[in-house]
N, C-alpha and C positions, 0 to 999 in steps of 0.2 A: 504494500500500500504506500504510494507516492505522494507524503502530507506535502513535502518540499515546494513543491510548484506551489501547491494553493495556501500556504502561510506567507510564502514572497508575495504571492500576490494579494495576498487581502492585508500585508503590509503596506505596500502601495496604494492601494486607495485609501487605507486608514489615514495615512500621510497626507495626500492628494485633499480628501475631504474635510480633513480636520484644515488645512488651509484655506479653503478655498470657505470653508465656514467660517473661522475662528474672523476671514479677513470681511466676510458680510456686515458677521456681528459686530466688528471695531468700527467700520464704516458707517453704518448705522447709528452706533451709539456717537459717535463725533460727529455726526452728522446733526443729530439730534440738540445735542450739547451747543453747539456753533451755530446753531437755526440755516444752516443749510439747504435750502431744499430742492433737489436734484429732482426729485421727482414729489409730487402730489402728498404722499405721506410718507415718513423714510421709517414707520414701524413697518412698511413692506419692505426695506429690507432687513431690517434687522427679524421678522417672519421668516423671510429666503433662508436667513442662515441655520434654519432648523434643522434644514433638509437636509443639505449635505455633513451636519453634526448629528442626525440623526443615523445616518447610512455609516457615517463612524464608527456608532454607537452598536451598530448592527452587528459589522464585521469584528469589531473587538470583543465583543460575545461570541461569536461564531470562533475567535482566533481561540480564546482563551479556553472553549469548549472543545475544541482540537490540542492544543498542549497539554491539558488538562489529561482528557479519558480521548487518544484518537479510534479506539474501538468502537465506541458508542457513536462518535460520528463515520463511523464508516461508510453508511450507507449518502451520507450527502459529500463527500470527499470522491466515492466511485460518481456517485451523480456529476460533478464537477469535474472528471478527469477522464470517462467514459467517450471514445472517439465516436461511439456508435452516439449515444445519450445527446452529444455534443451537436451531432450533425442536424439530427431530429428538430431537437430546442432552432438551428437555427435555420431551418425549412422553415419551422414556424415561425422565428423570427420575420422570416420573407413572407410570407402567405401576409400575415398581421399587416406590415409594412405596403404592400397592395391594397389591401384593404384600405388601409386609414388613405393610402395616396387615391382611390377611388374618391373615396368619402369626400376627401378635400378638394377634386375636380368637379364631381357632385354639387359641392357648396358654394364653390367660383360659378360656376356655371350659373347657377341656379339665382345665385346674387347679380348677377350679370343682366340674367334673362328679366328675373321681377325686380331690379330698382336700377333701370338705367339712364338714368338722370347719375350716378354715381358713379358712372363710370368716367373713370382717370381722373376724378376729382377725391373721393371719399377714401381715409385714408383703412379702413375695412377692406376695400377692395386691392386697395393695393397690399394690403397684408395679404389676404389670400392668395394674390397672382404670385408673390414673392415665395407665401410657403411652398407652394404650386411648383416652380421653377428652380425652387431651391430643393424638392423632391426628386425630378426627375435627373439637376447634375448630379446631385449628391449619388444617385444609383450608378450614373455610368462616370461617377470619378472612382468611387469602390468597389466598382467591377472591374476599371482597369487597375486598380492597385495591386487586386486579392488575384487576377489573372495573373500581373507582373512577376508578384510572389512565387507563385505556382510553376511559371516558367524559369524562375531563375532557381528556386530547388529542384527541377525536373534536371534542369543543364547539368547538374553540377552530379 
């Protein structure tokens, strides 16, 4: 049983999240202090920084329940290190990913069709077209990365 991999890495993001947390929360709170206001209310973000101290908070339960007893977690350690398990999860990843990028064609479209008076003026619509657009590079920028990848361990 291979904990190695998945302690380095729920290392990393403990790291990763508690920054990117810890730096909401200070922002927030001098934000607050100094009457800054960046945006509309800034207890959104000192809110924001839940999230990623909460996902901290996750993994460093999950690390310490691994160094602890790694028997007991066995069954989520093969879950996370399982090639088959792995591939599965991220077909579904993909499936979901169409999905939601339907959905949000669906919702452009449809915002398009019933309120166009809004079009290239409302700034709604231009969220949409942006998440829209920023959907379909995003698939064929990590399609070409994940092919690149594939190619260059094939080479070697």
């Amino acid at each position: 049983m291979n904990t190695e991999k998945i302690v380095k890495e729920s290392k990393v993001i403990i790291i990763t999240t508690l920054i990117i947390g810890i730096t909401l929360l200070v922002v927030g709170i001098v934000f607050s202090l100094m009457n800054i206001n960046l945006i509309a209310n800034n207890k959104a973000i000192i809110g924001l920084s839940f999230i990623p101290l909460g996902v901290a908070f996750t993994y460093y339960i999950k690390l310490k329940r691994i160094e602890k007893s790694p028997q007991k977690m066995r069954k989520t350690i093969i879950d996370e290190s399982d090639e088959r398990l792995i591939s599965l999860k991220n077909e579904v990843d993909a499936k979901s990913f169409k999905i939601i990028q339907g959905a949000l064609f669906i919702t452009y479209m449809g915002y398009t069709l019933i309120v166009p008076t809004d079009i290239f003026e409302a700034a709604g619509w231009w969220i949409l077209l942006s998440l829209l657009f920023i959907s379909f590079i995003s698939q064929g920028i990590m399609s070409k990365i994940i092919l690149g990848k594939n190619k260059s361990t094939n080479d070697e």
